[in-house]
Residue, then its C-alpha position, 0 to 999 in steps of 0.5 A: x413175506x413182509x420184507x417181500x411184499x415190500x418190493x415192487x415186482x417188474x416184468x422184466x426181474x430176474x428173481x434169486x430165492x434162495x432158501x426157496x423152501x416150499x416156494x411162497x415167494x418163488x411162486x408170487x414172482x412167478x405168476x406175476x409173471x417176472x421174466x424168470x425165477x430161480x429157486x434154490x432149496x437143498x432140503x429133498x423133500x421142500x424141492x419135490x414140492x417146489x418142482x410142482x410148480x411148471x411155469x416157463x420162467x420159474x426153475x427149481x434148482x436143489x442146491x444149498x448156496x455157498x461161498x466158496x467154490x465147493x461142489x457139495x454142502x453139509x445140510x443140517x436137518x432140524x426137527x419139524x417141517x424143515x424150515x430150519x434146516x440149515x448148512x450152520x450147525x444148529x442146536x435143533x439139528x437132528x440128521x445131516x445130508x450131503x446136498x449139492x452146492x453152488x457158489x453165491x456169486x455164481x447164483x446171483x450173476x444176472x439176478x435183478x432181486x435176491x431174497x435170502x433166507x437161509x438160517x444163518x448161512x448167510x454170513x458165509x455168502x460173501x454178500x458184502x463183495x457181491x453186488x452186480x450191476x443188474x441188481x436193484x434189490x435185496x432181501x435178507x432174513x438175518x438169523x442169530x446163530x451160535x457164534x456170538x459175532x452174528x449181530x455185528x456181522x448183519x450189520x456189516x452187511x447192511x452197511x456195506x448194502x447201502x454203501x453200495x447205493x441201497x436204499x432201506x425199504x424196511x429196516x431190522x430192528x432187532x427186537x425179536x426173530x420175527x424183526x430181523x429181516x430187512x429189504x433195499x432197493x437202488x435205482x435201475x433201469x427196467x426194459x419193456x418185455x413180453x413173454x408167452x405168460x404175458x401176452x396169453x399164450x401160456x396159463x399163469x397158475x399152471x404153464x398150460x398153452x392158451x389162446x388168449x390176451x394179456x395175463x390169463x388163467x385157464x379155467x382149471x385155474x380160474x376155478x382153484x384160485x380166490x377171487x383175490x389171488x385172480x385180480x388182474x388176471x383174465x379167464x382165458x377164451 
């Protein structure tokens, strides 16, 4: 979250989380509120929990993300909470399951942020060879996998980022797993926009329809959340 944090968020973004998992990142942009979320997670049971989520601009998608036009993907089940779960064969892998696939670049089309993290798929994704022009930043959490060319590889990814016009935010260093994910803006432009969460029609935690001004929580809402999570946010009328 680190290397998420480190990107201003704007109304008008289109967020690509891919590797979603159980949606930390998803659910911040969503209640920001960006104009629109999607979220892709292959693991069933990380979804199921990412579709509690019921906000206007935030969809949940169960697919694994590809590069290559293939309708379905192998997931690889790790042990634990799925948090290594992986279309790359790892060590850790227990059980494998067929989940749907969809193409990276089909993902990403209209995408003005991408937050990748998915464990050692991302070498697979063709990142280099797909920057469109409404992107202005990305994300990635590089993962060392089995075969010895990974490093080399995230670096000819990060050279070609910032070839593309992107500027590091935060930068890996290598060090150790905790360091390997890094951030990248380039400058764009960003329309003014509304949206029913904006203009407090609809409840920023839970999708409920208000009547109210400007970012607003309803008071089921206002109640659950931290005096913190509620800065910048009004109680509803």
């Amino acid at each position: 979250m680190r290397e998420c944090k480190s990107i201003p968020l704007h109304y008008s973004d289109n967020v690509v989380d891919i590797g979603a998992y159980m949606g930390q990142y998803s659910i911040r942009c969503a209640r920001f509120p960006v104009n629109k979320v999607t979220a892709y997670e292959p693991t069933p049971l990380s979804y199921q929990i990412l579709t509690k989520l019921k906000l206007p601009n935030f969809t949940p998608i169960n697919a694994a993300i590809v590069g290559n036009d293939r309708e379905e993907a192998t997931l690889h089940i790790s042990s634990g909470i799925g948090a290594a779960n992986s279309t790359t064969l790892s060590l850790r892998a227990r059980a494998a399951i067929t989940v749907p696939a969809v193409k990276y670049s089909d993902a990403i089309k209209d995408a003005t942020i991408v937050k990748i993290d998915v464990e050692g798929g991302e070498y697979n994704f063709h990142i280099e060879d797909n920057f469109p022009d409404s992107l202005r930043a990305i994300i990635i959490d590089f993962h060392p996998v089995s075969k010895y060319r990974w490093l080399v590889e995230a670096k000819e990814i990060i050279i070609a980022i910032e070839r593309d016009g992107f500027t590091p935010v935060i930068t890996p260093d290598w060090s150790n797993e905790w360091a390997r994910a890094g951030s990248w803006m380039r400058e764009r432009d960003l329309p003014d926009v509304t949206n029913s969460m904006l203009d407090g029609t609809v409840c920023c935690g839970c999708g409920k329809i208000l009547d109210s001004f400007g970012r607003s929580l309803c008071i089921n809402c206002w109640k659950i959340w931290s005096k913190r999570h509620r800065r910048g946010y009004t109680l509803a009328r």
